[in-house]
PDB file with one MODEL, atoms N, CA, C and O in Angstrom:
MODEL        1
ATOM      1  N   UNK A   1     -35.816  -9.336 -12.028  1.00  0.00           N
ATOM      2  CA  UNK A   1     -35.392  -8.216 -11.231  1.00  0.00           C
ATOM      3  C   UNK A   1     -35.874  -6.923 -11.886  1.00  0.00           C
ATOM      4  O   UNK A   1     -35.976  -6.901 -13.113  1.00  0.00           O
ATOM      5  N   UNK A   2     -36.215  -5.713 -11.072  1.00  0.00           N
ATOM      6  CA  UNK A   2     -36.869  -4.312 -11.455  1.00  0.00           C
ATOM      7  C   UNK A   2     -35.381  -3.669 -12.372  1.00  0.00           C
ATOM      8  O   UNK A   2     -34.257  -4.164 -12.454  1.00  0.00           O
ATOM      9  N   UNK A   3     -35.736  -2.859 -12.754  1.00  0.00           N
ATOM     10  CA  UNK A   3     -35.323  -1.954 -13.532  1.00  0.00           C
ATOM     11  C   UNK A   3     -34.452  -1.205 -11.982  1.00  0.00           C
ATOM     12  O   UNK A   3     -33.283  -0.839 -12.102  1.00  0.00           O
ATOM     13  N   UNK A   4     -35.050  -1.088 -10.870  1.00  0.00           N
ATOM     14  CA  UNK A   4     -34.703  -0.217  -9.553  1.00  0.00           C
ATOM     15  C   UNK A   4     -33.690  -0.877  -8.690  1.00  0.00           C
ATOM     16  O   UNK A   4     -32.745  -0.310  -8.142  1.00  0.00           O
ATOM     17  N   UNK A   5     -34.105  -2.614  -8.608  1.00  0.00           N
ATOM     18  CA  UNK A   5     -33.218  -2.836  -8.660  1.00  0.00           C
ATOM     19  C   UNK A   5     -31.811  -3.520  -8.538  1.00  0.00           C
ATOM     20  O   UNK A   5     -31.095  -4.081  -7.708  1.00  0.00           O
ATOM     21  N   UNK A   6     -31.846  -3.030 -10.255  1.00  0.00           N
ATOM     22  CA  UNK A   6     -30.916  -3.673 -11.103  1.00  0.00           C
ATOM     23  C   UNK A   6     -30.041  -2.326 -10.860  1.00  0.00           C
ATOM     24  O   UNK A   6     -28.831  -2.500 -10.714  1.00  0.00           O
ATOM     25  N   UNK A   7     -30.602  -0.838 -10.796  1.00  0.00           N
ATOM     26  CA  UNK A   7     -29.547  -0.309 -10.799  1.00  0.00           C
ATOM     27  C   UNK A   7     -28.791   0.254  -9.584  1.00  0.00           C
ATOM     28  O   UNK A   7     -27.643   0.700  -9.586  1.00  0.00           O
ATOM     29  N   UNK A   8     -29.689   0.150  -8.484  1.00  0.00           N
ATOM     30  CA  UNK A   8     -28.773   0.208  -6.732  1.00  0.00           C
ATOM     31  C   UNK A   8     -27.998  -0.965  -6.825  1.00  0.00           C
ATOM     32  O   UNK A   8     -26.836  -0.756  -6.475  1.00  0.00           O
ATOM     33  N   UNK A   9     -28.214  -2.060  -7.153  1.00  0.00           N
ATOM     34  CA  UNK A   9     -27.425  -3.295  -7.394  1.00  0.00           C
ATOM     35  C   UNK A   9     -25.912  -3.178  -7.889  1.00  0.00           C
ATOM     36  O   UNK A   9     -24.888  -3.648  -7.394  1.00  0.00           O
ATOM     37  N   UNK A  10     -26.122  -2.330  -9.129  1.00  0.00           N
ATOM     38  CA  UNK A  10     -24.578  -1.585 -10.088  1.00  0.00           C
ATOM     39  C   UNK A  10     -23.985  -0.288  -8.812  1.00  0.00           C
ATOM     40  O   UNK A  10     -22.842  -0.011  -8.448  1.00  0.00           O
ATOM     41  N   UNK A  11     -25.060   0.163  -8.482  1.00  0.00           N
ATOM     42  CA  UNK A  11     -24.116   1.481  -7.676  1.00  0.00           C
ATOM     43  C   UNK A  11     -23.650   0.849  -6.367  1.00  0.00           C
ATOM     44  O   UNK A  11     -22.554   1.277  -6.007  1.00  0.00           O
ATOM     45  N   UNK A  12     -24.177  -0.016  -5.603  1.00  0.00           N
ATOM     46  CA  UNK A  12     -23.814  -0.602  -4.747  1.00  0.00           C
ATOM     47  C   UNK A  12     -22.567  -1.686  -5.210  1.00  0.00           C
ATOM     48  O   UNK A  12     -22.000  -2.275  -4.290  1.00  0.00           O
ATOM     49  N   UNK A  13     -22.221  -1.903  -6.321  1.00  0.00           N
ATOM     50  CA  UNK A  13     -21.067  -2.753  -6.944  1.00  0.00           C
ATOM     51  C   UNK A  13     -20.111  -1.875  -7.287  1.00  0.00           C
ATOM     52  O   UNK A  13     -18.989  -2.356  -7.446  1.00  0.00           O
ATOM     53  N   UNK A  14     -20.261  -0.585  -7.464  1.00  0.00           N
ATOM     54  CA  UNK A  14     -19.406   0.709  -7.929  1.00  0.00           C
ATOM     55  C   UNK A  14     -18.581   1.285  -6.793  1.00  0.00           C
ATOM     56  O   UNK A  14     -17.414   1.680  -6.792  1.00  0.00           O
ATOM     57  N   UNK A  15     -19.610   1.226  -5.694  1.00  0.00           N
ATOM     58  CA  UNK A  15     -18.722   1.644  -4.677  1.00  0.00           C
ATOM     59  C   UNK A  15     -18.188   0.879  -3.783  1.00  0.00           C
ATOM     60  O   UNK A  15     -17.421   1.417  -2.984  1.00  0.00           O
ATOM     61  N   UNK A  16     -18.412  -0.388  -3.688  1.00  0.00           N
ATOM     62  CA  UNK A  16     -17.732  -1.909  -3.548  1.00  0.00           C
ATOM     63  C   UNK A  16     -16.091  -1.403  -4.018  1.00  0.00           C
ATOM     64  O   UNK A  16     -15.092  -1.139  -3.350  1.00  0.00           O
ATOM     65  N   UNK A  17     -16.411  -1.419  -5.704  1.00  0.00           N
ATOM     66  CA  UNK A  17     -15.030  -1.595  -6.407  1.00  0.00           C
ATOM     67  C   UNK A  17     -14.174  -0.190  -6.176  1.00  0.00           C
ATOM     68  O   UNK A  17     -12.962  -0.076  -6.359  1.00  0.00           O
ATOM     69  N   UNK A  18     -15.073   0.846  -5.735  1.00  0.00           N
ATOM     70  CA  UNK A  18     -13.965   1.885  -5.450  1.00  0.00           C
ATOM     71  C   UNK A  18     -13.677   2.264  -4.246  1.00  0.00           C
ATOM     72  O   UNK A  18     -12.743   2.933  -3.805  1.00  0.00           O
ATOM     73  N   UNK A  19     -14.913   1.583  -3.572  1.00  0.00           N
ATOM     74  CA  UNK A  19     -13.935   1.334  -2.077  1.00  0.00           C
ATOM     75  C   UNK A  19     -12.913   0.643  -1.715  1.00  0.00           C
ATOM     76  O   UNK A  19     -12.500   0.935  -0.593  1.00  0.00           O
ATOM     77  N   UNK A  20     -11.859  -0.885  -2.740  1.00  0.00           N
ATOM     78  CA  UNK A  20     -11.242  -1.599  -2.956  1.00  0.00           C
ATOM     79  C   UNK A  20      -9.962  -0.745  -3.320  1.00  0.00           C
ATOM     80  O   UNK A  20      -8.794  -0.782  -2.934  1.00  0.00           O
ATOM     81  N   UNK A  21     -10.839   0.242  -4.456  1.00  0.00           N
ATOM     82  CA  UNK A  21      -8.986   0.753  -5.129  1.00  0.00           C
ATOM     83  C   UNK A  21      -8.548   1.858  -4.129  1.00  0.00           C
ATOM     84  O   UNK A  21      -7.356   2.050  -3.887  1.00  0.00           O
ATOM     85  N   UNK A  22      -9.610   2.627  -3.517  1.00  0.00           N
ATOM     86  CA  UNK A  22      -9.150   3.121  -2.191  1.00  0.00           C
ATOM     87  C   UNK A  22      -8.250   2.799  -0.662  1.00  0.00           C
ATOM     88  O   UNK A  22      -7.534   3.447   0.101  1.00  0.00           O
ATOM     89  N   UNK A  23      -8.750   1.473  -0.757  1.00  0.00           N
ATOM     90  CA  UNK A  23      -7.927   0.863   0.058  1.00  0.00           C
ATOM     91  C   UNK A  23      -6.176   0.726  -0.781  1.00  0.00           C
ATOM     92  O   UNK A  23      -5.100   1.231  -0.462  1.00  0.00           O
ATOM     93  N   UNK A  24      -6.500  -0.025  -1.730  1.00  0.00           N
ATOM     94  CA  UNK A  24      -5.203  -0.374  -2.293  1.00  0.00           C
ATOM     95  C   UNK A  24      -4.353   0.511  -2.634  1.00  0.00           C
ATOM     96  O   UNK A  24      -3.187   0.163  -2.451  1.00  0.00           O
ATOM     97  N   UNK A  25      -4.595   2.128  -3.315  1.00  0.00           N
ATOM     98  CA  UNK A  25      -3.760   2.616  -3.207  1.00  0.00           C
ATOM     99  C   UNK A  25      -3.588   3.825  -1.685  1.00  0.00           C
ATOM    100  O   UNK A  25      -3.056   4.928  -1.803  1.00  0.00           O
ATOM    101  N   UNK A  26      -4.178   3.280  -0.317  1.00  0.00           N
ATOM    102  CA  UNK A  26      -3.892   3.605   0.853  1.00  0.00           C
ATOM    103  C   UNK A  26      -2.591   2.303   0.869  1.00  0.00           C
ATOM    104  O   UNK A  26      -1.422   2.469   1.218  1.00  0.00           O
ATOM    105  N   UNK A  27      -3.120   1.235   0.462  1.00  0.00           N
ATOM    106  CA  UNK A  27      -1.689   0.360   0.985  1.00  0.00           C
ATOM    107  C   UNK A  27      -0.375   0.922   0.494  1.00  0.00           C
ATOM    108  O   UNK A  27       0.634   0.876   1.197  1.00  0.00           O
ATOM    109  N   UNK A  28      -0.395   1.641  -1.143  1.00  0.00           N
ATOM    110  CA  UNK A  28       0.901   1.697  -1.847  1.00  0.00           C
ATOM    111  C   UNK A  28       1.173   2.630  -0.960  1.00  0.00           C
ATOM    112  O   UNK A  28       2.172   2.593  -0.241  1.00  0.00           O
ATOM    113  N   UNK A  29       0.511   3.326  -0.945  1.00  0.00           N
ATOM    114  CA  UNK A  29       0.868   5.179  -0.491  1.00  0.00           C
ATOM    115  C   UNK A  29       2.145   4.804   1.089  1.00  0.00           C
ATOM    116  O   UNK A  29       3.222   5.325   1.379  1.00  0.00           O
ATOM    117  N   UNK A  30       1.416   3.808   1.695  1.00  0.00           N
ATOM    118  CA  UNK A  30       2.036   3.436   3.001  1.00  0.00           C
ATOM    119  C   UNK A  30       2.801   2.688   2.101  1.00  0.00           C
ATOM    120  O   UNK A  30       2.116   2.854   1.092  1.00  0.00           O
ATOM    121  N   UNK A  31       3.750   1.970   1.743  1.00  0.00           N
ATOM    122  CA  UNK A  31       4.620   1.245   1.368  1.00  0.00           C
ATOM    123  C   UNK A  31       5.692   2.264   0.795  1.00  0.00           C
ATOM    124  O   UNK A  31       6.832   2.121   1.238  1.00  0.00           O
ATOM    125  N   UNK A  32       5.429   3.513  -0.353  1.00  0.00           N
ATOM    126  CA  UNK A  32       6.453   4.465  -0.369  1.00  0.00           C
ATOM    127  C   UNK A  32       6.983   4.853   0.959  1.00  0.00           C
ATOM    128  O   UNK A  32       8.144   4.635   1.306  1.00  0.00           O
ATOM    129  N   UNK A  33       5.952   5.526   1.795  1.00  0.00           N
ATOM    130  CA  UNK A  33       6.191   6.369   2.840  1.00  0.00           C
ATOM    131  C   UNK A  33       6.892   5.656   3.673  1.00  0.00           C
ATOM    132  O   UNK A  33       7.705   6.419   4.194  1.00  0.00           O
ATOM    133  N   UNK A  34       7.059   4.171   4.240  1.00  0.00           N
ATOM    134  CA  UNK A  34       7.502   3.496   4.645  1.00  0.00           C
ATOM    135  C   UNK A  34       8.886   2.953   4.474  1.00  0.00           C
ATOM    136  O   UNK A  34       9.556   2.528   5.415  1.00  0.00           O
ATOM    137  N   UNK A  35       9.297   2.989   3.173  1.00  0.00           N
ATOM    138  CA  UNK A  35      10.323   2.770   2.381  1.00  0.00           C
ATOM    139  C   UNK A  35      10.980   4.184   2.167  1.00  0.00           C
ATOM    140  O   UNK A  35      12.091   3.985   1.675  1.00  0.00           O
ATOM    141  N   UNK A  36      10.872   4.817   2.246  1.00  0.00           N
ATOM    142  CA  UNK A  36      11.619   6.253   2.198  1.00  0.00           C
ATOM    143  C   UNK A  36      11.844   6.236   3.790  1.00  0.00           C
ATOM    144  O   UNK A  36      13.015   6.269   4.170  1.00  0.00           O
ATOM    145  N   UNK A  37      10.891   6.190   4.686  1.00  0.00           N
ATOM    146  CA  UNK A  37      11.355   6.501   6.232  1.00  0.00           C
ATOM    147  C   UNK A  37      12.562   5.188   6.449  1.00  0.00           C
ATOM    148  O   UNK A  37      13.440   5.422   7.279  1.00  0.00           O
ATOM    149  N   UNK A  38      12.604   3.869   5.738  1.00  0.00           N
ATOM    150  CA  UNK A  38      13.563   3.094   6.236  1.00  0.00           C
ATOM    151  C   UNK A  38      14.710   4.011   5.493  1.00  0.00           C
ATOM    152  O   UNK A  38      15.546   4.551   6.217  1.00  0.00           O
ATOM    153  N   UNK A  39      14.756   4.152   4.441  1.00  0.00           N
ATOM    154  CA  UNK A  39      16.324   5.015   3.907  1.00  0.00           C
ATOM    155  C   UNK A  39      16.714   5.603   4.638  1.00  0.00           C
ATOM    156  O   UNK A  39      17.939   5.687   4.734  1.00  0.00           O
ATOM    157  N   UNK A  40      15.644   6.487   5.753  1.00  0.00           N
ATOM    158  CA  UNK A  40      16.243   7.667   6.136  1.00  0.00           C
ATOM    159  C   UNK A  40      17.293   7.445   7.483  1.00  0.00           C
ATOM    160  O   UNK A  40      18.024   8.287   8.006  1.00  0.00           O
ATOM    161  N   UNK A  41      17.117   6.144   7.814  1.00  0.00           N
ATOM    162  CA  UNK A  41      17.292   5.434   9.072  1.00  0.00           C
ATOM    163  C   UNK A  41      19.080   5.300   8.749  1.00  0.00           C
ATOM    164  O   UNK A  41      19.588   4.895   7.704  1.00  0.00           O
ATOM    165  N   UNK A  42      19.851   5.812  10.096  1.00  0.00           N
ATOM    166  CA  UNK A  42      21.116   5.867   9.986  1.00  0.00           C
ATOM    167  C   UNK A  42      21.778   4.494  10.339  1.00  0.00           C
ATOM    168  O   UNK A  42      21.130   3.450  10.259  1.00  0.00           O
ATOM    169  N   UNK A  43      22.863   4.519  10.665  1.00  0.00           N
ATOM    170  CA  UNK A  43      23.240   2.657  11.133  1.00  0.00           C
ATOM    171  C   UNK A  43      22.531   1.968  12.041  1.00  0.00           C
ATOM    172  O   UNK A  43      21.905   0.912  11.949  1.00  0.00           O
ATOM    173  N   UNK A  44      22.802   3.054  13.344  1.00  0.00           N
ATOM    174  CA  UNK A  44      22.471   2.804  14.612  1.00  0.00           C
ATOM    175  C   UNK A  44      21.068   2.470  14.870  1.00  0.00           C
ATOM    176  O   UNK A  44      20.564   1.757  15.738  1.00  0.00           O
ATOM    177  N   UNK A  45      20.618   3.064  14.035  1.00  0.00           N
ATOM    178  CA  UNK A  45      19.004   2.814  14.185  1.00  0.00           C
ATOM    179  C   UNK A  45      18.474   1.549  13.579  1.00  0.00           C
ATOM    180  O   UNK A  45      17.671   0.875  14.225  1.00  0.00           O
ATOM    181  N   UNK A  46      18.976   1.075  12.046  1.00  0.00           N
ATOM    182  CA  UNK A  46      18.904   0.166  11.588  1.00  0.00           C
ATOM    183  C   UNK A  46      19.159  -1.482  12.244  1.00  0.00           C
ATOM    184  O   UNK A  46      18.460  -2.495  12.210  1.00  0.00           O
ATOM    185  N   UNK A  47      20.437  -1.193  12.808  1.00  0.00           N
ATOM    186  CA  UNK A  47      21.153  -2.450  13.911  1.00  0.00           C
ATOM    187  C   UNK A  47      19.884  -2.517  14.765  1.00  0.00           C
ATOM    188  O   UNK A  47      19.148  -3.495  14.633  1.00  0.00           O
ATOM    189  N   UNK A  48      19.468  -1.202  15.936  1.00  0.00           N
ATOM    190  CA  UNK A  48      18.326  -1.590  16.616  1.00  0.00           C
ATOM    191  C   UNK A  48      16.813  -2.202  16.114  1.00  0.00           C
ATOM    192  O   UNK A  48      15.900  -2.294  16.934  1.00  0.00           O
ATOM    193  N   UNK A  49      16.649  -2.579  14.804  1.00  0.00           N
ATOM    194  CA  UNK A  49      15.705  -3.129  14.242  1.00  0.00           C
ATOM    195  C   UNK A  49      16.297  -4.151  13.582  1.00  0.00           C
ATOM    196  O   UNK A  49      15.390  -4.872  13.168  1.00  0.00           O
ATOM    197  N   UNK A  50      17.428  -4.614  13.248  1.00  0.00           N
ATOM    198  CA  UNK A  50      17.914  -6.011  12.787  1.00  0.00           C
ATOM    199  C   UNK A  50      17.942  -6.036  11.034  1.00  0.00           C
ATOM    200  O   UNK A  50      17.637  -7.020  10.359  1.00  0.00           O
ATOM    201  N   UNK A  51      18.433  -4.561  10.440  1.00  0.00           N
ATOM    202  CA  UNK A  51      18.674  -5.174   9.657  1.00  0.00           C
ATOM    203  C   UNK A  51      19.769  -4.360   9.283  1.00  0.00           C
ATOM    204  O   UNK A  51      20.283  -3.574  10.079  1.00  0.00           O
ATOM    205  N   UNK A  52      20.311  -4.564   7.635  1.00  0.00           N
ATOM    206  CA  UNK A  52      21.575  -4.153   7.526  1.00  0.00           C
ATOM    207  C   UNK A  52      21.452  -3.094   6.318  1.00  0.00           C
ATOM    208  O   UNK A  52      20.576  -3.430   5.521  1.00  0.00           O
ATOM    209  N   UNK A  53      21.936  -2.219   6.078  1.00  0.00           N
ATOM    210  CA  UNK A  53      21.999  -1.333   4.964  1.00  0.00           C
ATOM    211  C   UNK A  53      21.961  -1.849   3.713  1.00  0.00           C
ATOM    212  O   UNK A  53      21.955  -0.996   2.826  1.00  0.00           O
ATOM    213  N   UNK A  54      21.925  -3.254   3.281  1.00  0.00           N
ATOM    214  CA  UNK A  54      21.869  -3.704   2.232  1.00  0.00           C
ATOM    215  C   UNK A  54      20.357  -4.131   2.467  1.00  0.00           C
ATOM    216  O   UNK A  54      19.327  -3.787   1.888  1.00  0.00           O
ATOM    217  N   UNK A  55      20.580  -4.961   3.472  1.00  0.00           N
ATOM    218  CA  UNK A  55      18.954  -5.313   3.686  1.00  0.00           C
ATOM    219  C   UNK A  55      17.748  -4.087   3.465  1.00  0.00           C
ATOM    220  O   UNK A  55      16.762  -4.268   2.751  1.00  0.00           O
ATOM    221  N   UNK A  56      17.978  -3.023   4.091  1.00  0.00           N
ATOM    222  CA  UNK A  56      17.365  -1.536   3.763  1.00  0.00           C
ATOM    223  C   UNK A  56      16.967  -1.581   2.818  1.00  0.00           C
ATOM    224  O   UNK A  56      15.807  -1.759   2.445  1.00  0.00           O
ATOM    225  N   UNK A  57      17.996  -1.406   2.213  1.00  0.00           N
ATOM    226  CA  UNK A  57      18.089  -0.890   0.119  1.00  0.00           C
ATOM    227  C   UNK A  57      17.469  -1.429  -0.089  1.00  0.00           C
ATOM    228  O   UNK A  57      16.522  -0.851  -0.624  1.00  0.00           O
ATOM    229  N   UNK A  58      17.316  -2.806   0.054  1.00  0.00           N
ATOM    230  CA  UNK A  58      16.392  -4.313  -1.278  1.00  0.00           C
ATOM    231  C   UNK A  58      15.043  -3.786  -0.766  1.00  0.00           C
ATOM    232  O   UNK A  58      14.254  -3.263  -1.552  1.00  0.00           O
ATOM    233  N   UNK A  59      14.796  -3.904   0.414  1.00  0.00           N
ATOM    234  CA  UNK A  59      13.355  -3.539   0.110  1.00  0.00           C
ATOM    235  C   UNK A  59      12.866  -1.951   0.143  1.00  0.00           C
ATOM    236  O   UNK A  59      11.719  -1.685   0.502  1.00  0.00           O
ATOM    237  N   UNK A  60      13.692  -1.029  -0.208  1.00  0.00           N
ATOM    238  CA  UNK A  60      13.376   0.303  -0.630  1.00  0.00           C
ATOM    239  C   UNK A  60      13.241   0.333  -1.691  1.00  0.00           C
ATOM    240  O   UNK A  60      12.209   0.772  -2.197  1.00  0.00           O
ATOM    241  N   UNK A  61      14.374  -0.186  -2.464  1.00  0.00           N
ATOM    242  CA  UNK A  61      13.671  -0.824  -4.149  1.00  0.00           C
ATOM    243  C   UNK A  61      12.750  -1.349  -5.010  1.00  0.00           C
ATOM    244  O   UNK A  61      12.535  -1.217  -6.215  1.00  0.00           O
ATOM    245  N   UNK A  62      12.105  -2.163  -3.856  1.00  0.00           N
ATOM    246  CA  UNK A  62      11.163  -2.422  -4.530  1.00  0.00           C
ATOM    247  C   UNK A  62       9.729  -1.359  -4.845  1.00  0.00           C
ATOM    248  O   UNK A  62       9.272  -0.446  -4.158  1.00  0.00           O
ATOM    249  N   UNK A  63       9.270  -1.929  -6.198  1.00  0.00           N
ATOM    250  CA  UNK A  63       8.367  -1.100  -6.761  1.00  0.00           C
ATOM    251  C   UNK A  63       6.888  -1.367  -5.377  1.00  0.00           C
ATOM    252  O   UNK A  63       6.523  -2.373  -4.768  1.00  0.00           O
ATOM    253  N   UNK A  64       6.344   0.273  -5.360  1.00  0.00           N
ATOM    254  CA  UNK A  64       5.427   0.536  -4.471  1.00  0.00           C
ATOM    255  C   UNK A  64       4.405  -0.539  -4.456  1.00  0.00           C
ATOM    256  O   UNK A  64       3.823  -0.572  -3.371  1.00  0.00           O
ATOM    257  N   UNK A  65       3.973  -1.479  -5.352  1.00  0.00           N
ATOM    258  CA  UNK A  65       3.037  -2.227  -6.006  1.00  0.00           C
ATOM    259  C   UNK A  65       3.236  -3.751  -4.682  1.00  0.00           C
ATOM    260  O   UNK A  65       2.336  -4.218  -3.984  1.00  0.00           O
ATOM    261  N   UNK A  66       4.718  -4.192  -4.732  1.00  0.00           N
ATOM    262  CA  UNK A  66       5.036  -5.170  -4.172  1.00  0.00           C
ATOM    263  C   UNK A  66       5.235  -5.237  -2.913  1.00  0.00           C
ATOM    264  O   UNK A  66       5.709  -4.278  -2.305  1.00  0.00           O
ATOM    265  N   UNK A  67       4.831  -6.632  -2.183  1.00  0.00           N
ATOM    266  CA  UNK A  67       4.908  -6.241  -0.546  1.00  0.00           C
ATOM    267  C   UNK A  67       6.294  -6.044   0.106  1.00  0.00           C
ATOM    268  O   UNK A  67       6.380  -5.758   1.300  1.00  0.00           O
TER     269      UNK A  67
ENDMDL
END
């Protein structure tokens, strides 16, 4: 393989891998934002989606990382 490329090869692998962590922290970013909008959710609203204020909490707790 050229010297030319070997190195579009690396930049084309560079922006592979940072098009990846871009995505991934688009997923966390939506998983806070998501988890703060369920907190914000009063009873009534919660019941109309099926779950329960405890149920809420557990997965508001969890760290942004986890699904």
């Amino acid at each position: 393989m050229s010297a030319m490329n070997l190195s579009s090869s690396a930049a084309g692998y560079r922006r592979l891998v940072w098009g990846e962590i871009k995505v991934l922290i688009g997923r966390c970013r939506e998983r806070v934002y998501s988890r703060y909008e369920l907190m914000s959710l009063n009873e009534g609203d919660l019941r109309d989606i099926g779950l329960t204020r405890g149920e809420a909490e557990f997965e508001a707790a969890k760290p942004f990382w986890q699904k």
